[in-house]
C-alpha positions in Angstrom: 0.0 0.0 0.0 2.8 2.5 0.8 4.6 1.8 -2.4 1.3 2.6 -4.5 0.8 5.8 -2.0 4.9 6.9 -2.5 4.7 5.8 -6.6 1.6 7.9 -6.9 2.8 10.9 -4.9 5.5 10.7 -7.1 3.4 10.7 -10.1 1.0 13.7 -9.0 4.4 15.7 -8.1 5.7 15.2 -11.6 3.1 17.0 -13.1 2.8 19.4 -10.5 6.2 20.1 -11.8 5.7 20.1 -15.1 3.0 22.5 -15.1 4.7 25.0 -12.4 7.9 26.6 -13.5 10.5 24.2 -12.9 12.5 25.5 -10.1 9.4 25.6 -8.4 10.4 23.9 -4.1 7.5 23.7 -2.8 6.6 19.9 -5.0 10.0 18.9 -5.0 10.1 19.1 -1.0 6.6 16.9 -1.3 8.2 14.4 -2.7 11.5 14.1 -0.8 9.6 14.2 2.4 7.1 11.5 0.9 10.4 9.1 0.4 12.0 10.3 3.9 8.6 9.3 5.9 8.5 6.2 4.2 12.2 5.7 5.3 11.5 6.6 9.0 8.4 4.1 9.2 10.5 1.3 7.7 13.4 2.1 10.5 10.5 2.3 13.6 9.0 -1.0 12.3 12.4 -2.6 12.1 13.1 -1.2 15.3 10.0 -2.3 16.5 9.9 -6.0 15.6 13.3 -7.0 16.6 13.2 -5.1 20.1 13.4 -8.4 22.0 16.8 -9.5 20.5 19.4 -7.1 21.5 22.3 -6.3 19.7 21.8 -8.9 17.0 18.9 -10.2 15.2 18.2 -13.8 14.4 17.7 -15.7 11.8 18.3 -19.2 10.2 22.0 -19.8 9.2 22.7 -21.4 5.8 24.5 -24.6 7.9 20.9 -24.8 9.6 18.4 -26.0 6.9 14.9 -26.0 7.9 13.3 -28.8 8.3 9.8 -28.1 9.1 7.1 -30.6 10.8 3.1 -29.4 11.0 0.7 -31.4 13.6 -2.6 -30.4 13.6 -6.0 -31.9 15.0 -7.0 -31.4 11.1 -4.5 -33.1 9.1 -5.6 -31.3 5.6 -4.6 -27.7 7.7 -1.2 -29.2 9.0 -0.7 -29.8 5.1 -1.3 -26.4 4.0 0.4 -24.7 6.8 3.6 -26.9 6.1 3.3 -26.7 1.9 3.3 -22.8 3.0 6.0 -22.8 4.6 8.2 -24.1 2.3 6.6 -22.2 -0.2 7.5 -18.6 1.8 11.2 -19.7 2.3 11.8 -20.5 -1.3 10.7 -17.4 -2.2 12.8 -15.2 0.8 15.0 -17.7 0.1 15.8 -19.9 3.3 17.7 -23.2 2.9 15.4 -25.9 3.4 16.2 -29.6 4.4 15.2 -31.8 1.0 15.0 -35.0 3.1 11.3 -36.1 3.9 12.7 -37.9 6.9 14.9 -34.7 8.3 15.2 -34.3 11.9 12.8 -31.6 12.7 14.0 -28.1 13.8 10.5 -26.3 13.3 7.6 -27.4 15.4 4.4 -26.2 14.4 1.2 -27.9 16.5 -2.3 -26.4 15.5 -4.7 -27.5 18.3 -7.9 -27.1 20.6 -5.3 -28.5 23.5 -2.4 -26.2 23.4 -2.4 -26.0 27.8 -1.8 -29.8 27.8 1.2 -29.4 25.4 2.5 -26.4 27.2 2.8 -28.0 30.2 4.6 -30.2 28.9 7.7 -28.3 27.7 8.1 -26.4 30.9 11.7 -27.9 31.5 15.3 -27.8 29.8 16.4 -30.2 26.9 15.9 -30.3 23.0 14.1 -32.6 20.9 12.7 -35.6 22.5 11.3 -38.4 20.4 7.7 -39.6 21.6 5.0 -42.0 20.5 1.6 -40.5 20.4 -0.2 -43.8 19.6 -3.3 -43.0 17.7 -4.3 -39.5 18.6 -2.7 -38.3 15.1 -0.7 -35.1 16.9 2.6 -34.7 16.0 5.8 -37.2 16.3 8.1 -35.5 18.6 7.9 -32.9 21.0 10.2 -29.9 21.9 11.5 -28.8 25.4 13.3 -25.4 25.1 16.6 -24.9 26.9 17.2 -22.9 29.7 17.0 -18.9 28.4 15.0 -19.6 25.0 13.0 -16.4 24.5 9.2 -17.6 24.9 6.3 -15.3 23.7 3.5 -14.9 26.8 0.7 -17.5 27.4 -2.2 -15.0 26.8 -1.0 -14.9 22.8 -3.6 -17.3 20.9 -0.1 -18.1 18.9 3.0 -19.0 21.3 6.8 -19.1 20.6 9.9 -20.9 21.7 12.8 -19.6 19.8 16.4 -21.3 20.7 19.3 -19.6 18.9 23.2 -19.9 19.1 25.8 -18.0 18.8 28.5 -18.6 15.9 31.1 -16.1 14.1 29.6 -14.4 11.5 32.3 -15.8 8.7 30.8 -19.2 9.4 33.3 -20.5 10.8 32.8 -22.7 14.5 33.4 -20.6 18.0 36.4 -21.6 19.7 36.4 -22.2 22.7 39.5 -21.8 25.0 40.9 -22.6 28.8 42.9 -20.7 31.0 44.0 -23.4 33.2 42.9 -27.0 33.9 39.2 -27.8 35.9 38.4 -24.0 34.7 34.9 -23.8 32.0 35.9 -22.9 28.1 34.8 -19.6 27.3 34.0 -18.9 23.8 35.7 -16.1 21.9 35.0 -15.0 18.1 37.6 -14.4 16.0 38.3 -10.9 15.4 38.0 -9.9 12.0 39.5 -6.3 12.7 35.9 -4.4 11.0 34.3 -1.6 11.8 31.3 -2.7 10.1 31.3 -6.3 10.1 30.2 -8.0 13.7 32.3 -10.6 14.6 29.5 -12.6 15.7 25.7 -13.3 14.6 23.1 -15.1 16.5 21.2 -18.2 14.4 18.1 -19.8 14.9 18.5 -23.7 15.7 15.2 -24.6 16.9 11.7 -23.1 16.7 8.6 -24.1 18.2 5.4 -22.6 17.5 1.9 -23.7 19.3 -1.4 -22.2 18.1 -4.4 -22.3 20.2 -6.9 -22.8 17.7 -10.0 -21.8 19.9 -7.8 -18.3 20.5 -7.5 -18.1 17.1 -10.9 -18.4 15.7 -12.0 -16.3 12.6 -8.9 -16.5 10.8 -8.2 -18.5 8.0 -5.5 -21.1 7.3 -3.5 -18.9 4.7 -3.4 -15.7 7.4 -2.6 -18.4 10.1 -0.1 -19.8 7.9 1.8 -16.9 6.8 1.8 -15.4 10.3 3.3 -19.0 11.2 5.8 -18.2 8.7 6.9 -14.8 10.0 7.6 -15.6 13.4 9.4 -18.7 12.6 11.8 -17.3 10.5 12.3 -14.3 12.5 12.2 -13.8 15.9 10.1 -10.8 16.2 8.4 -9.1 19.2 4.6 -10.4 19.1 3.8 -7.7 21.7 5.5 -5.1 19.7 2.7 -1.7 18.5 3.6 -1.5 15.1 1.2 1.4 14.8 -0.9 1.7 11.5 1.4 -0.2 9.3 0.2 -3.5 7.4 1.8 -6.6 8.1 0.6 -10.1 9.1 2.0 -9.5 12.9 -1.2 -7.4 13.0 -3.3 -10.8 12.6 -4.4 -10.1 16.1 -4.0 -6.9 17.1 -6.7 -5.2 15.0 -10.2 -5.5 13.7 -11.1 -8.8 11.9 -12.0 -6.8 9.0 -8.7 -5.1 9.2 -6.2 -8.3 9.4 -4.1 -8.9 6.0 -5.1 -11.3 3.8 -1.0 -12.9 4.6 1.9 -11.5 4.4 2.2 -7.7 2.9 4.7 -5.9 1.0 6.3 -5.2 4.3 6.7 -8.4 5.5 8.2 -9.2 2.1 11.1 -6.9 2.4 11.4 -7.5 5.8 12.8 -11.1 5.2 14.3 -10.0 2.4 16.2 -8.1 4.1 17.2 -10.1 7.0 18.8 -12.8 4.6 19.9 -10.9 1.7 22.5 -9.1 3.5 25.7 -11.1 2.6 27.7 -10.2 5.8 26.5 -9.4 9.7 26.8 -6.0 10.3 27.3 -4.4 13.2 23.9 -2.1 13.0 22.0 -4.9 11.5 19.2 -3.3 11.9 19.9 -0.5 9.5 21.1 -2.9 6.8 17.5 -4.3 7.1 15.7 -1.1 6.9 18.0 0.1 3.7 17.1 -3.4 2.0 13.4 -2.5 2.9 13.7 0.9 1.7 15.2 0.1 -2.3 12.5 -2.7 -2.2 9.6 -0.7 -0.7 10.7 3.1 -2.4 12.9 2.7 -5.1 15.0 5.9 -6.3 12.5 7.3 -8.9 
């Protein structure tokens, strides 16, 4: 929507222009300060989203494919939401795990008994292999570790998000002793940068839970794309993102108001949280100046 309101700003200036002298100010200021709104809004929203995360921002690492697995009390829904997901990260793109039989890393369960499953992951440890006989929900079941970020229970969609920390070249952390009996410490390699981080943090293991009685009204694409969005990011759920149109609205406003899935915004948002080809240190203004050239183009 911004886009079409920027592109036709742009367009009503230009004749504004063309039929005023052309050293007229007054529509050339209108449309600078269109783009330079546009710009701020794009910087509060990243701000805004990836409050929760501190100095870096997550995402999945390309030596962490995703291998997605979808339980739901309707199988055909666990289908789509899974198919959709896949779909969305080819498109952002995010590496993928080709094997049908992966080990999974993102846990999606769509279900009337989400306080049953809660209760069950209130504890430390990773993935835990479980047989749930006949009752058709899900394979496996995930226990955060200790200081996973968790979204809070009164969401009708719920995150665990487990992330590490690695260098940002790639290459493993290493880990070193002072003396014997003492506890490694890990150090990054310092790649002498002003610019480049010597660290970024990477998404290793993502559980989502929706409460399906909290989430009444919408339909599986919106629930699917939202899915999505917080699964390959780590935004803030509780986060006021004002008036601007993206799927982390799903249930913050009006039901006539919700997106359809996700916007232009959202779009550019992953974009630009894997297109960047290094981890700066102000990652968050790489991602808003991806945004930017995607959302407002230089006319």
């Amino acid at each position: 929507m911004f886009r079409k309101v920027l592109l036709s700003s742009l367009s009503a200036a230009s004749l504004c222009i063309t039929a005023h002298a052309a050293n007229d100010p007054l529509e050339t200021v209108d449309v600078v300060g269109s783009r330079e709104q546009l710009r701020e809004e794009i910087h509060q929203f990243v701000s805004s989203v990836t409050r929760l995360d501190g100095e870096l921002v997550s995402r999945w690492s390309r030596d962490t494919p995703i291998c997605p697995m979808v339980a739901a009390d309707h199988p055909a829904v666990g289908d789509f939401i899974h198919k959709r997901l896949l779909e969305i990260a080819a498109q952002v793109p995010i590496r993928t795990e080709t094997d049908p039989k992966c080990e999974p890393n993102l846990f999606v369960i769509v279900s009337a008994k989400t306080p049953e499953y809660a209760a069950k992951w209130e504890g430390a440890g990773n993935w835990e292999k479980v047989d749930n006989g006949s009752s058709g929900v899900g394979r496996a079941r995930w226990k955060p570790r200790p200081g996973a970020t968790r979204s809070v229970e009164s969401l009708p969609v719920r995150t665990w998000h487990n992330m590490r920390i690695g260098q940002s070249d790639g290459m493993p952390i290493i880990f070193t002793s002072l003396a014997p009996g003492v506890r490694e410490t890990q150090k990054a390699k310092d790649l002498g940068s002003r610019i480049v981080s010597n660290v970024s943090e990477n998404l290793n293991g993502v559980v989502v839970l929706v409460d399906t009685k909290a989430a009444a009204g919408v339909t599986v694409t919106q629930l699917a794309d939202y899915v999505a969005m917080i699964s390959f990011a780590k935004p803030d759920l509780e986060a006021d993102l004002g008036g601007t149109e993206s799927i982390l609205q799903l249930f913050a406003v009006e039901p006539s108001k919700r997106p359809a899935g996700l916007t232009e915004w959202d779009q550019a948002f992953l974009h630009g949280l894997y297109r960047i080809n290094f981890t700066p240190k102000q990652q968050r203004t790489a991602i808003a100046t991806k945004m930017v050239s995607e959302l407002a183009p230089p006319p």
